[in-house]
C-alpha positions as a Markdown table, in Angstrom:
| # | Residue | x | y | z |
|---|---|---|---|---|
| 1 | Unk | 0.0 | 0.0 | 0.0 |
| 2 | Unk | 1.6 | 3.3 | -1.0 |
| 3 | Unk | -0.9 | 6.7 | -0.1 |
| 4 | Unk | 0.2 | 10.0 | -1.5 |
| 5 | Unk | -1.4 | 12.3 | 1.0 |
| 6 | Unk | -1.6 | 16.5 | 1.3 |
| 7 | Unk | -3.8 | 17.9 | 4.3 |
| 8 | Unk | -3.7 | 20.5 | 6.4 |
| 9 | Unk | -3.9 | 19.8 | 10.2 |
| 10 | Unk | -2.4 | 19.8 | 13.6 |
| 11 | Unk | 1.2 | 18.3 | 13.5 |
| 12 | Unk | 3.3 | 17.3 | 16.7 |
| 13 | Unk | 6.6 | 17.2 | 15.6 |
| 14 | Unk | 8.8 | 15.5 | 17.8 |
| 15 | Unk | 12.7 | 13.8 | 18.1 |
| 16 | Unk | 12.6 | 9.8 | 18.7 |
| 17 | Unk | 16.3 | 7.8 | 19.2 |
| 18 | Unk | 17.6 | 10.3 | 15.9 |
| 19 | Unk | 14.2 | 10.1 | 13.7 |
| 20 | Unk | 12.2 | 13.5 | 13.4 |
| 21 | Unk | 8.6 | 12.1 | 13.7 |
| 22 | Unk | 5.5 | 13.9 | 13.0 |
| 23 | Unk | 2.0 | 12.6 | 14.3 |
| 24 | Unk | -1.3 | 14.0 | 13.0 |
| 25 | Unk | -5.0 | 12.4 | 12.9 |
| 26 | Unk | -7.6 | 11.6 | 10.3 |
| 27 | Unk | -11.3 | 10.8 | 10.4 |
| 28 | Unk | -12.9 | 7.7 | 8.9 |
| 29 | Unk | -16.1 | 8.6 | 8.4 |
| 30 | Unk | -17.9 | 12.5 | 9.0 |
| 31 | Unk | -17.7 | 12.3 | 12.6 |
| 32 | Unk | -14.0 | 13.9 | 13.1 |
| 33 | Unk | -13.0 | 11.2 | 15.6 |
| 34 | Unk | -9.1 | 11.3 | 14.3 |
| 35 | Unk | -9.4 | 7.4 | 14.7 |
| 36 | Unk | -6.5 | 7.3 | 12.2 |
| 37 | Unk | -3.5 | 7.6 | 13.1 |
| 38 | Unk | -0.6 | 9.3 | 10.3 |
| 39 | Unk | 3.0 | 9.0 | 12.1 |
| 40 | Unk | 5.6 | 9.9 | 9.3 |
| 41 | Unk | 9.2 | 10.6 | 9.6 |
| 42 | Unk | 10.1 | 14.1 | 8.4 |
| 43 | Unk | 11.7 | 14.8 | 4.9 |
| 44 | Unk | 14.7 | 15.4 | 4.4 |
| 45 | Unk | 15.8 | 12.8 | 6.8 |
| 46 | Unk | 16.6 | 10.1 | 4.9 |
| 47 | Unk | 14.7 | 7.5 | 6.7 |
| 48 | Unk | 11.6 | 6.5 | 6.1 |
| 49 | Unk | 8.0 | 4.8 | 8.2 |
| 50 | Unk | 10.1 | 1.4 | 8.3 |
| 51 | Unk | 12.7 | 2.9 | 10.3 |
| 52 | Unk | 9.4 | 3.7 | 13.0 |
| 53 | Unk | 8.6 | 0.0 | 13.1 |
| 54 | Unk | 12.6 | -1.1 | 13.2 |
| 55 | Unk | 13.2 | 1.5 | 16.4 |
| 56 | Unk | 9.6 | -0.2 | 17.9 |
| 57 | Unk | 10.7 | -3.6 | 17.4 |
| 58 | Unk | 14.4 | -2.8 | 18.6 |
| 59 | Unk | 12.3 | -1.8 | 22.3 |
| 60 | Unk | 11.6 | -5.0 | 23.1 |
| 61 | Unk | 13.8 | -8.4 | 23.8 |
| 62 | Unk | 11.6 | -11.2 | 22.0 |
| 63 | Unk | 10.4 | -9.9 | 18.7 |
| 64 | Unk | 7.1 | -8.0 | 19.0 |
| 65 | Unk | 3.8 | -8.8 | 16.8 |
| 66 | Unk | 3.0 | -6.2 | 14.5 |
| 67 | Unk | 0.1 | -4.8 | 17.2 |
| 68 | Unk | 3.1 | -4.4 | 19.8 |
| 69 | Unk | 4.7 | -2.2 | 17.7 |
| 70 | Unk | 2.3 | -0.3 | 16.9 |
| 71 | Unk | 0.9 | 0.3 | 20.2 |
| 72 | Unk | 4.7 | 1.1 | 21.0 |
| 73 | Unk | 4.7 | 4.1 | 18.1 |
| 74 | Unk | 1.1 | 5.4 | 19.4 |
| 75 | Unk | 2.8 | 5.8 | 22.7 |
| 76 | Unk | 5.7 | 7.8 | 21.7 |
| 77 | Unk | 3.3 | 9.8 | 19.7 |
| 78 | Unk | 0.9 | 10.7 | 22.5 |
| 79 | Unk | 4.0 | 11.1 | 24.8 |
| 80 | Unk | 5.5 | 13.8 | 22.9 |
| 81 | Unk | 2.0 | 15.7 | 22.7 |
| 82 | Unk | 1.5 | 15.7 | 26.1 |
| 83 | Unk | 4.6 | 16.0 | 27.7 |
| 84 | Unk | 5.7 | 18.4 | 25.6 |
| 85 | Unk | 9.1 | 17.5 | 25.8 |
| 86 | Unk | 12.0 | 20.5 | 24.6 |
| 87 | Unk | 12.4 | 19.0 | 21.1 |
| 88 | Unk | 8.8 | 19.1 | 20.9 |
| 89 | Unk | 6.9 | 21.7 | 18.3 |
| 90 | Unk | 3.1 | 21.7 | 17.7 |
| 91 | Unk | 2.0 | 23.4 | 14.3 |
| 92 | Unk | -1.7 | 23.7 | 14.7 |
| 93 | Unk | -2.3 | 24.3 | 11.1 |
| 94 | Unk | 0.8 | 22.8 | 9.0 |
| 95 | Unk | 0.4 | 22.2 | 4.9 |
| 96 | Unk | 1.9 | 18.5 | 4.2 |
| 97 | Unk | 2.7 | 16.1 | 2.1 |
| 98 | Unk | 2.8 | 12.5 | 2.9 |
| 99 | Unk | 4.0 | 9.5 | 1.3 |
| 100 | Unk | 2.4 | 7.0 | 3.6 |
| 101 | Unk | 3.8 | 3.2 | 2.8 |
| 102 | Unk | 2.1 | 0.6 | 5.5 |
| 103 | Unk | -1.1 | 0.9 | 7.6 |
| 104 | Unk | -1.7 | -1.6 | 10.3 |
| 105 | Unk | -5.5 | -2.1 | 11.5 |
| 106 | Unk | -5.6 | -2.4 | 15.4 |
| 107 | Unk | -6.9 | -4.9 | 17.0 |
| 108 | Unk | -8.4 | -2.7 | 19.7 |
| 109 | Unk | -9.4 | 1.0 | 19.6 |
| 110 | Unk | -5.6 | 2.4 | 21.4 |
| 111 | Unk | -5.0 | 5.9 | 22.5 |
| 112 | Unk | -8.3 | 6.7 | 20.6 |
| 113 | Unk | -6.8 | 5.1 | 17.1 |
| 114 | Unk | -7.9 | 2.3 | 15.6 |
| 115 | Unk | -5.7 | 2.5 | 12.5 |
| 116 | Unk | -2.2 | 3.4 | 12.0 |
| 117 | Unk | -0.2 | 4.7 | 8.7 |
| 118 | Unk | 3.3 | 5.3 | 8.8 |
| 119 | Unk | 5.8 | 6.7 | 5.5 |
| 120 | Unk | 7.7 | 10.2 | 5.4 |
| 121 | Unk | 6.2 | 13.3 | 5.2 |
| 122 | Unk | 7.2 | 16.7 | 3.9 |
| 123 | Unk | 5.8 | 19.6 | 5.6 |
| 124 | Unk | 5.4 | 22.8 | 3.0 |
């Protein structure tokens, strides 16, 4: 599954073990829920959505299902946003471009998310 994606929304832009990550929401439907979860790592780094799910499964000592790693990157995600840690910067209405490469379905509504889509994203 490759997504081209351009929105404009809220993005929490945040630094994770050398990745610049940014996290934003979608809706599935008309309700505005942000069920969806886009966590992208920021252009020009090099690196791309499969270096999120190498860092999550690099977390834990027995390899991690793909739901344990994605819980894992929700975490971090809602982490940043709350704690609002020093290399932390919320742009409440960012233009973006996102090349989104896997999407995981959760097994369980987590951190009010029920899907998750990872690539690199290019903020304009």
């Amino acid at each position: 599954m490759a997504t081209l994606l351009s929105a404009r929304s809220r993005l929490t832009v945040f630094h994770l073990e050398g990745l610049t990550v940014a996290y934003t929401t979608q809706s599935s439907d008309s309700r505005g829920l942000g069920d969806i979860a886009v966590v992208t790592v920021v252009a020009p780094d090099s690196s791309s959505g499969d270096h999120l799910w190498r860092l999550a499964a690099s977390m834990f000592t027995n390899p991690p299902s793909g739901q344990t790693q994605a819980r894992w990157i929700l975490t971090q995600c809602t982490r940043a946003r709350t704690v609002k840690a020093p290399t932390y910067r919320d742009l409440p209405d960012a233009k973006w471009t996102a090349d989104l490469t896997r999407e995981l379905h959760l097994d369980a509504l987590f951190a009010n998310h029920s899907i998750l889509r990872t690539g690199r994203l290019t903020i304009e």
